[in-house]
C-alpha positions as CSV (number, residue, x, y, z in Angstrom):
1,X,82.1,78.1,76.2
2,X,84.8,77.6,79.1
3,X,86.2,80.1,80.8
4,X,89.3,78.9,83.1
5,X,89.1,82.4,85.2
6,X,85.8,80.9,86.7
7,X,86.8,77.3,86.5
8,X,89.6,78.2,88.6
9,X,87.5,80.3,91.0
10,X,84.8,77.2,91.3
11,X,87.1,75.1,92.5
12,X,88.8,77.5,95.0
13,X,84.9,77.8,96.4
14,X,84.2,74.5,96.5
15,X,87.2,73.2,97.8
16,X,87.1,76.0,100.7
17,X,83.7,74.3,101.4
18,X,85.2,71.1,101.4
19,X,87.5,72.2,103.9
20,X,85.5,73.9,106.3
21,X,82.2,71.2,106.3
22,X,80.3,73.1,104.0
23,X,79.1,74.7,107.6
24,X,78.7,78.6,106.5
25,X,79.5,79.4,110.2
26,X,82.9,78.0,110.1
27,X,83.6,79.9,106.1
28,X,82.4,83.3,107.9
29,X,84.6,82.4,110.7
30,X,87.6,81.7,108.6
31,X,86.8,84.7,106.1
32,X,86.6,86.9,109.6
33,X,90.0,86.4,110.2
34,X,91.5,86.3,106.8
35,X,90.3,89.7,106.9
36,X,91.6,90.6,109.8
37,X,95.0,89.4,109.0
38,X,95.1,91.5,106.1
39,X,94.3,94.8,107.6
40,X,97.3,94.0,110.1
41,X,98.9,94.1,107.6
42,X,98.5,96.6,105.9
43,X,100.0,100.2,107.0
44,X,97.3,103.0,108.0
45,X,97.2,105.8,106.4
46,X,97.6,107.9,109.2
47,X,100.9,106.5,110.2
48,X,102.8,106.9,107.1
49,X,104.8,110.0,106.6
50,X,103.5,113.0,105.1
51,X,105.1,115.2,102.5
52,X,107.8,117.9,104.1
53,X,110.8,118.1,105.5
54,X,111.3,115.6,108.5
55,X,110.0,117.1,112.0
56,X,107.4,120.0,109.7
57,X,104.3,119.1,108.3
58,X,104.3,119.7,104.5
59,X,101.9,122.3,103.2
60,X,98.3,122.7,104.1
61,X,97.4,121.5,100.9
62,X,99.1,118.0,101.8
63,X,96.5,118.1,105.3
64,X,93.3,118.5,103.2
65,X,90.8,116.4,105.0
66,X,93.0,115.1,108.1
67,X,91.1,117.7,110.4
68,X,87.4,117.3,109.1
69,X,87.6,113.1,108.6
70,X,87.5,113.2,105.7
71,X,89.0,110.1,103.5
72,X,92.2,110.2,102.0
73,X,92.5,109.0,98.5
């Protein structure tokens, strides 16, 4: 039985072998910064705005964890 979903992702792996050597140094490397890239990318949490009206904080409800470190889901 084929499945294309991992036919497609076999061929993404071997060509991104292909491209770096096959050397695993170089893939970590690369997969390092792809990484990297993407978190730059992306906004933090912290710095998006938070529920309220602009210039107050919202309720305490909407702080739940912000003090202790606690994630925010």
């Amino acid at each position: 039985m084929k499945n294309s979903i991992i036919d497609e992702v076999r061929a993404a792996r071997a060509a991104l072998a292909e491209e770096h050597g096959y050397d695993r140094k170089k893939i970590l490397e690369w997969a390092r910064r792809e990484q990297a890239e993407l978190k730059s990318r992306i906004p933090n949490k912290s710095e998006q705005a938070r529920p309220g009206k602009p210039g107050k904080p919202g309720k305490p409800s909407d702080q739940v964890g912000l003090s202790t470190g606690a994630p925010i889901l």
